[in-house]
C-alpha positions in Angstrom: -3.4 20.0 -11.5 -4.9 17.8 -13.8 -6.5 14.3 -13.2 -9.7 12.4 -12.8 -11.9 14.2 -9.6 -11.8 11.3 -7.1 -11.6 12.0 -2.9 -8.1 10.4 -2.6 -5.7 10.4 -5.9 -3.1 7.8 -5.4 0.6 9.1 -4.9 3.4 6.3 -5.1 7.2 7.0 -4.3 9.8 6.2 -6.9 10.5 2.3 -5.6 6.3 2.2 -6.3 6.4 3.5 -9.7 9.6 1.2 -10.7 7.5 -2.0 -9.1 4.9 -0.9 -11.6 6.6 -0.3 -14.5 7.9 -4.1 -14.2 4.8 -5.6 -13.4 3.1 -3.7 -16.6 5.9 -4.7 -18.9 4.9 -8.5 -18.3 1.8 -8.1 -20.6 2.3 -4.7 -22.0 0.8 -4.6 -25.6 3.1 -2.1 -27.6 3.7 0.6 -27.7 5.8 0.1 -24.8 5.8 2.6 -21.9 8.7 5.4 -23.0 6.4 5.2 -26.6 3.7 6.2 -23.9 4.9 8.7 -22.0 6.5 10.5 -25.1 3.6 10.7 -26.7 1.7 12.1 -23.7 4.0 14.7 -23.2 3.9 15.8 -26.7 0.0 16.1 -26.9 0.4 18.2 -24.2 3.3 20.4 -25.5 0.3 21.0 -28.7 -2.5 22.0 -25.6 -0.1 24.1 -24.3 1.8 25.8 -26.9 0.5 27.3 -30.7 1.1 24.3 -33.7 4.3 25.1 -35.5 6.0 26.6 -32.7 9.7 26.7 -32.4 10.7 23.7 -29.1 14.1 23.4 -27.3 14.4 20.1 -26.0 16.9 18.6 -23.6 17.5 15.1 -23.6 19.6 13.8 -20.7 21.5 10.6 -20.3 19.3 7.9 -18.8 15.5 6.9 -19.8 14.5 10.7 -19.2 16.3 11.7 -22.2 14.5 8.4 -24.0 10.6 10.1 -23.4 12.7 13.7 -24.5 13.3 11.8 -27.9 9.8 10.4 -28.6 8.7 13.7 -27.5 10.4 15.0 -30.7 9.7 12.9 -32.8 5.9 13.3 -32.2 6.6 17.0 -32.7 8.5 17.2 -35.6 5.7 15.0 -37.4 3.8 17.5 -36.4 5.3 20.6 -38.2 6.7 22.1 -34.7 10.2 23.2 -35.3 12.5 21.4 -33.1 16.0 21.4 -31.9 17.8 18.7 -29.5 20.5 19.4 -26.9 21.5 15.7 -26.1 23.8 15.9 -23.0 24.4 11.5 -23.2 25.9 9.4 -25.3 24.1 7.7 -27.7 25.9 4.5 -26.8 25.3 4.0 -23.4 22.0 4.8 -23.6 19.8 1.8 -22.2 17.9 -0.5 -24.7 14.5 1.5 -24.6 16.1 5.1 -24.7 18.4 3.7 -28.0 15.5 2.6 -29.7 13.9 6.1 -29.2 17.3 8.3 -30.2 17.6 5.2 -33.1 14.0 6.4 -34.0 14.5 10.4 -34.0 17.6 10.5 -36.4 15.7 8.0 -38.5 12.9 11.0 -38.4 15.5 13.2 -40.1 15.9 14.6 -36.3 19.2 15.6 -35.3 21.2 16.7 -31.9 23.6 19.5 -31.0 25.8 19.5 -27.6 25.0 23.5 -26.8 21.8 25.8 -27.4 21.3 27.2 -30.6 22.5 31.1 -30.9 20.3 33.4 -31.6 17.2 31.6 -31.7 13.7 32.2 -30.0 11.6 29.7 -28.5 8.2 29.0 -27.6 8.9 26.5 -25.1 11.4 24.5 -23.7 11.0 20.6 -22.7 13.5 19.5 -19.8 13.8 15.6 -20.8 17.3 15.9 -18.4 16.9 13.8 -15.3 13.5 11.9 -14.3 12.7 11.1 -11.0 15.5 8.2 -10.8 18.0 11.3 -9.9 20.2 10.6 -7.1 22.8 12.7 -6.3 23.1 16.4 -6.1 23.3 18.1 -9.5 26.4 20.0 -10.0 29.2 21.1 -12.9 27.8 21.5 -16.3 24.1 20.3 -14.9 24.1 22.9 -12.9 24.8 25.9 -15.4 22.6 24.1 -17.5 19.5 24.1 -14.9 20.8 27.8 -14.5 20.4 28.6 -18.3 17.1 27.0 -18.4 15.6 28.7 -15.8 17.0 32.3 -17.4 15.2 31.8 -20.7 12.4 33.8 -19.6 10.5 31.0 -21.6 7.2 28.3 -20.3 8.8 24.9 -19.5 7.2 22.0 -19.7 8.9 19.5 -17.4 9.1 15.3 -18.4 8.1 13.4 -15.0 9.6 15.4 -13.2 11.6 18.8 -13.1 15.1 17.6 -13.2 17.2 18.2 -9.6 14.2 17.6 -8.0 14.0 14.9 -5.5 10.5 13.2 -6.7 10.0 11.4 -3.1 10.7 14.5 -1.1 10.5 17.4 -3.1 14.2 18.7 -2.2 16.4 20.6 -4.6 19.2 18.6 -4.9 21.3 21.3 -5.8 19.6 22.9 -8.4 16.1 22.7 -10.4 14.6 23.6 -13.1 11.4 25.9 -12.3 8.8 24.4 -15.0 5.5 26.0 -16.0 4.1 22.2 -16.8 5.3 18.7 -15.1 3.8 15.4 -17.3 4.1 12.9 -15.0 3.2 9.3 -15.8 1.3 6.2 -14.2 1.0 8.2 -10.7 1.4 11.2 -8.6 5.3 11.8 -6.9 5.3 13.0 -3.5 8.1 15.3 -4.3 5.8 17.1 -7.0 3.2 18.2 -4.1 4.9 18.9 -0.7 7.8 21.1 0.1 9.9 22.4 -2.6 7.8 20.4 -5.5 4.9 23.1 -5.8 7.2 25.8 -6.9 9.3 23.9 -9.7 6.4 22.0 -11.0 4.0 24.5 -12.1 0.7 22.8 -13.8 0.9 19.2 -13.4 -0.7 17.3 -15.5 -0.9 12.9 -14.9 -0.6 11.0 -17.9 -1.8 7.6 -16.8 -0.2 5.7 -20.2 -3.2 3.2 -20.3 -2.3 0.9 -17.8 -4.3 -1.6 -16.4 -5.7 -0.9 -13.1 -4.1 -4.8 -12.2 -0.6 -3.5 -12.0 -1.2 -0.4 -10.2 -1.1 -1.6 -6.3 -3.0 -0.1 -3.3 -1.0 3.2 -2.5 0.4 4.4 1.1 -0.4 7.4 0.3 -3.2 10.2 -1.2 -4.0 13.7 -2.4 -7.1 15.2 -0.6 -9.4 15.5 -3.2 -12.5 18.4 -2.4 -14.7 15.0 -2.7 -13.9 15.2 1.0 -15.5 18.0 2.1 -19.4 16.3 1.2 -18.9 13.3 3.1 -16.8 14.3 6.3 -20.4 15.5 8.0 -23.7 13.9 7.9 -26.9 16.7 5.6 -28.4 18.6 9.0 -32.0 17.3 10.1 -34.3 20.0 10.2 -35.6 18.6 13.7 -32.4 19.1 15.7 -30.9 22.0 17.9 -27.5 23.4 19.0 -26.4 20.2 21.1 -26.6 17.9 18.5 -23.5 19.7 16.7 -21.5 18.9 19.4 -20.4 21.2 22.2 -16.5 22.3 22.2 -13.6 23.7 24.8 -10.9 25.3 23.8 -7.8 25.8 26.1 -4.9 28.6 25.7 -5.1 32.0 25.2 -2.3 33.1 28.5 -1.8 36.8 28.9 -0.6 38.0 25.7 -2.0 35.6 23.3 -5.5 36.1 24.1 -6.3 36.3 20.4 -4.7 32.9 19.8 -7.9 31.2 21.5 -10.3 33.8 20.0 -8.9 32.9 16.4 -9.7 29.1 17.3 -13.2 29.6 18.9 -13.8 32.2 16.0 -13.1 29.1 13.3 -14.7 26.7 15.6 -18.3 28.1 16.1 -18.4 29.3 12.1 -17.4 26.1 11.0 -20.8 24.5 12.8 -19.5 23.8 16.5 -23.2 23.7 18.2 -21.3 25.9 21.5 -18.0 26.4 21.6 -16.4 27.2 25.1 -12.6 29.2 26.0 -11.0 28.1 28.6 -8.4 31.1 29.4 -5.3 31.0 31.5 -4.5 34.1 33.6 -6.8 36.5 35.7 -6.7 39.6 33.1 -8.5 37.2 30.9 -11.8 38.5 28.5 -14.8 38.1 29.9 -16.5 38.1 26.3 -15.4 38.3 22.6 -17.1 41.6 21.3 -16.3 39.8 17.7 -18.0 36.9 18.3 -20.4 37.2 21.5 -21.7 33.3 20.9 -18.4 32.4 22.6 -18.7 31.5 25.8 -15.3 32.6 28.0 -14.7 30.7 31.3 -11.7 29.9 33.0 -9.7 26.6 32.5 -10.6 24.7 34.9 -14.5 25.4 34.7 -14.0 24.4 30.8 -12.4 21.2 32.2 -15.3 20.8 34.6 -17.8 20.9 31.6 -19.4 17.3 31.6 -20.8 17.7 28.5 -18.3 18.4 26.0 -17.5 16.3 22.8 -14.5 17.8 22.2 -11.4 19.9 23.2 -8.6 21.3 21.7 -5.5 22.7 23.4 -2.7 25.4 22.4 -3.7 27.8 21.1 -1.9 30.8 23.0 -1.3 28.5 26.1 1.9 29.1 26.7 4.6 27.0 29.0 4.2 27.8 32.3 3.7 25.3 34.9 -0.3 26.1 34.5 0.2 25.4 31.0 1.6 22.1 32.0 -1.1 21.2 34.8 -4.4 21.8 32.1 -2.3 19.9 29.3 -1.9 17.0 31.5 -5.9 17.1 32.5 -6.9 17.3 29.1 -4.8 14.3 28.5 -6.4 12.3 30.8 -9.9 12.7 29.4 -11.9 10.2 27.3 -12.5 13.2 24.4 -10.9 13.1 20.8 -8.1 16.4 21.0 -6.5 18.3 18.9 -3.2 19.6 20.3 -1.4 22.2 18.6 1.4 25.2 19.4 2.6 25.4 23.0 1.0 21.9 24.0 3.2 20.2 21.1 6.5 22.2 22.7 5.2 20.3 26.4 5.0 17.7 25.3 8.0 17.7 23.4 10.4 17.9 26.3 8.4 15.9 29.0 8.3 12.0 28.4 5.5 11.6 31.4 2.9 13.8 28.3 4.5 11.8 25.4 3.5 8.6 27.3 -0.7 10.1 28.3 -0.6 10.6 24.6 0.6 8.0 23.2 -1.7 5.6 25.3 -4.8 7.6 24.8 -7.7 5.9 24.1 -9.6 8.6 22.0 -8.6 10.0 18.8 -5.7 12.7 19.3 -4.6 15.0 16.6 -1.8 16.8 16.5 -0.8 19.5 14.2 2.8 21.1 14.2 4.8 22.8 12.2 8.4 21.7 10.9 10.0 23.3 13.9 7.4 21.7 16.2 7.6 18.8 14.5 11.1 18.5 15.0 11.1 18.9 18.7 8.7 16.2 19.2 10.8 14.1 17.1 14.2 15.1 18.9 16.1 16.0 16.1 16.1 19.2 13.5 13.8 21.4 11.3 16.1 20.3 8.2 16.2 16.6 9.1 12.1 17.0 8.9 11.8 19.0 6.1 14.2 16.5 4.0 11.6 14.0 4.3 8.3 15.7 5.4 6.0 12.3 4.8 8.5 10.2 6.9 8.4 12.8 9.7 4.8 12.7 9.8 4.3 9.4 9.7 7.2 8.7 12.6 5.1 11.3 14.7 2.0 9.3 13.9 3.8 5.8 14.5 5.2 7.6 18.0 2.2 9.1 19.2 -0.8 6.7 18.0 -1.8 10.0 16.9 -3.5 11.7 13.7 -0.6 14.2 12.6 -1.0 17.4 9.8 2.6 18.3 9.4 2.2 22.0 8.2 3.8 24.0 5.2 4.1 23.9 1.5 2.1 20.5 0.8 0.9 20.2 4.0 1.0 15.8 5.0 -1.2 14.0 7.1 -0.7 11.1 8.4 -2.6 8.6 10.3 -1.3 5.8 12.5 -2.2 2.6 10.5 0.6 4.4 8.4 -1.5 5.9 5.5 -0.3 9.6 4.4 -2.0 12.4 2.5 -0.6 15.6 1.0 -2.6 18.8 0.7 -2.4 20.8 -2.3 -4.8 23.7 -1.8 -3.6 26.9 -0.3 -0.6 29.2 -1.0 2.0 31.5 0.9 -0.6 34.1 1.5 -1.2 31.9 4.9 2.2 32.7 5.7 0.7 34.8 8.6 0.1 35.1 12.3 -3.0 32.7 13.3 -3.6 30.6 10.8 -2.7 27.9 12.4 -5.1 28.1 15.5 -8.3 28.9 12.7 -7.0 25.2 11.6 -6.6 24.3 15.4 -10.7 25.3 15.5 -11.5 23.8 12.0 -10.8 20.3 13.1 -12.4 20.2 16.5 -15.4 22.1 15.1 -16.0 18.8 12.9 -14.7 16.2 15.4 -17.4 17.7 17.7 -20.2 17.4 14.9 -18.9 13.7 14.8 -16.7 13.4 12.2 -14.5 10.8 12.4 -10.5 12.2 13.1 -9.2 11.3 10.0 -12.3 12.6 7.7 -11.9 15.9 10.3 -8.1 16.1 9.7 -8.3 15.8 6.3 -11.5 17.6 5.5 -10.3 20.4 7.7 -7.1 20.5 6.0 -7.9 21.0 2.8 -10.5 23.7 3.6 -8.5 25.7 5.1 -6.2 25.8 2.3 -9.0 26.2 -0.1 -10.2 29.6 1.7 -7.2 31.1 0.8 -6.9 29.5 -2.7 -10.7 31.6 -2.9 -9.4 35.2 -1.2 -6.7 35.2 -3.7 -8.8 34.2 -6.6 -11.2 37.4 -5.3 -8.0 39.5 -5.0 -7.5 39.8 -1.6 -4.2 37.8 -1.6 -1.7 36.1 -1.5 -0.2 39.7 0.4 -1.8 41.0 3.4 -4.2 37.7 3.7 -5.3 37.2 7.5 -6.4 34.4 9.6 -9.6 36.1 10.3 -10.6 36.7 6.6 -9.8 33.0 6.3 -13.1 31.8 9.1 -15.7 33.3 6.9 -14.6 31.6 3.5 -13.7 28.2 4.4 -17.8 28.6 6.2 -19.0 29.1 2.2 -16.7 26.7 0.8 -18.1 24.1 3.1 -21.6 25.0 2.2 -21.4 25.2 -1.0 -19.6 22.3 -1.6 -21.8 20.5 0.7 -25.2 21.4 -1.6 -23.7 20.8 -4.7 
């Protein structure tokens, strides 16, 4: 992705970006903005692709098709051989989009109503449908989206890749898969979490010289990596192991012993000063041969600990009545939490846990998946992932709580309503564990005092960023583990903490 480096990039929905497009057109000096965004996208198309290549461009009916037009013309001046498929009629074309189809036959540029036999192409510009789409692409759209998407050529996508859903990121029937997005004034939602990261390909954000007076505060953010240097304070060189915080973890029931160890594992790597495990059942370890700085007790001598900053409860706990009793407990204490796995599922289907959390005092964090999600929500995994950001936030709003809804574009949301979307990591962390080595990122920094939301986020992002780094040494996206994951988000944090 390509922008400006900054800790949070603003992201604006499509009602956002339509509020600024009016408020710039007040005092807009020309060119106007579809002169703008044409041109943007074309200087890309000449980064991207060798001068005098041959371009297929598809101009849809609506303002979309308008930027495909300037696009050409910008092309076409510069020697690039370029044909049109205009899908619209010229005259119902709105004002700004006629002036720019007016402009490219006055060019010498012409259009045709099918692709071109027989010809190769370079690249292919989707200027179909912009982010303004609302309904479900089907018909001749569709076969269309399917041609595209069989030409076995780079796509560069205008705004948005058309059929996708820019506030959500859901195909709307179909999509096309682009190699490039150009978006313009801000970041979509749609382009980063769910379905976006796979149909947009490189994105690059073509800010159109716009005053920073128009653009308005946004809801929501990308975490930057600008995060990762501020979220603790440089270490004093006069300080021991309890002024990084001292950490319980609760879970690990007979069979998912290694749930707990995952967590601790992450926790004391990622600078927890002593990190406790509180295990339920009698056959329980007695020591992790892994990692002997783990200290193993039982629950309820964890919960006796009067010294701890911080717990975090889940991983591997289970749902027994136990399960239930420690949950509750934890609940009850003055620490900041992070509650993830089987304590989201309790609390899920018993309002007496939903109402201890939801009038806690401390900071709570809680981090489910879409399925989780769902249940503390009380509806279904497809009504959350149709609108990941307004899921998370409603389980923020709900539970006064800090909230990483997992997944593609993981969101984080906070409950003064602010929302974030990660973009590091990929689907090699589609495996067992990962989510309890995120589980023991967060508390490790919550117990080295970071504040939740610079933990959450901080945490968030490296976690995704190890894997982004095991892939880029070859060790991934197959056959990545949760493990491997503990020792490289440790350098990233260094490193990125002394540079």
């Amino acid at each position: 992705m390509t922008f400006e480096s900054r800790e949070f990039v603003p992201v604006y929905r499509t009602a956002d970006i339509r509020d600024i497009e009016t408020r710039a057109l007040e005092g807009l000096q020309p060119p106007g903005l579809m002169e703008r965004a044409g041109l943007a996208a074309a200087q890309i198309v000449r980064n991207v692709t060798a001068s005098g290549g041959r371009v297929l461009i598809f101009a849809g009916p609506g303002n979309n098709g308008g930027d495909a037009f300037v696009v050409a013309r910008h092309l076409k001046s510069w020697w690039y051989k370029v044909s049109v498929v205009f899908t619209g009629d010229a005259e119902k074309l709105s004002a700004d989009a006629k002036t720019a189809y007016a402009a490219w036959r006055d060019s010498g540029g012409g259009t045709v109503e099918d692709i071109p036999a027989g010809q190769h192409w370079d690249l292919v510009i989707d200027g179909l449908f912009g982010i303004g789409l609302q309904r479900d692409l089907t018909g001749k759209y569709a076969e269309l989206i399917a041609t595209i998407n069989a030409l076995s050529t780079p796509v560069l996508a205008i705004d948005a890749p058309s059929g996708l859903e820019a506030d959500t990121g859901r195909v709307m029937g179909s999509a096309v898969r682009a190699n490039h997005t150009a978006t313009f004034i801000g970041l979509k939602p749609g382009l980063l979490t769910l379905d976006g990261p796979e149909h947009c390909g490189e994105i690059h954000l073509c800010a159109l010289g716009l005053d920073a007076a128009v653009l308005p505060a946004a809801q929501g953010a990308v975490i930057g990596s600008e995060v990762l240097t501020s979220v603790l304070p440089p270490r004093r060189a006069n300080s021991h192991k309890g002024d990084y915080g001292s950490l319980g973890i609760i879970g690990g029931a007979p069979g998912m012993v290694g749930a707990a160890l995952l967590a601790g594992r992450a926790a004391i790597n990622l600078g927890a000063g002593r990190v406790y495990l509180g295990f339920l059942g009698a056959d329980s370890p007695s020591v992790d041969p892994l990692q002997p700085e783990l200290m193993l007790r039982t629950v309820d001598e964890v919960l006796k600990l009067d010294h701890l900053n911080c717990l975090a409860v889940g991983p591997g706990l289970g749902q027994s009545p136990d399960a239930h009793y420690v949950l509750a407990a934890a609940l009850h204490t003055n620490l900041p939490l992070v509650l993830d796995a089987d304590a989201l599922n309790l609390i899920a289907f018993d309002a007496g846990l939903q109402q201890l959390v939801s009038q806690r005092a401390a900071a709570t964090i809680l981090a489910p998946h879409p399925a989780e999600a769902a249940r503390l929500l009380e509806g279904t995994t497809a009504s959350v992932q149709a609108d990941r950001i307004a899921a998370a936030c409603a389980i923020a709003a709900r539970y006064r709580s800090f909230v990483v809804l997992k997944g593609a574009g993981s969101v984080c949301a906070l409950p003064d309503g602010a929302w974030f979307i990660n973009t590091s990591g990929n689907p090699g962390m589609a495996s067992a564990g990962m989510g309890d080595v995120l589980t023991g990122i967060i508390a490790a920094l919550l117990a080295q005092g970071a504040e939740a939301k610079y933990a959450l986020l901080a945490a968030v992002h490296l976690h995704g960023a190890a894997a982004d780094a095991l892939v880029a040494a070859g060790s991934g996206p197959v056959g990545i583990t949760a493990g491997e994951v503990i020792a490289t988000a440790r350098a990233l944090l260094n490193r990125k903490r002394t540079q």
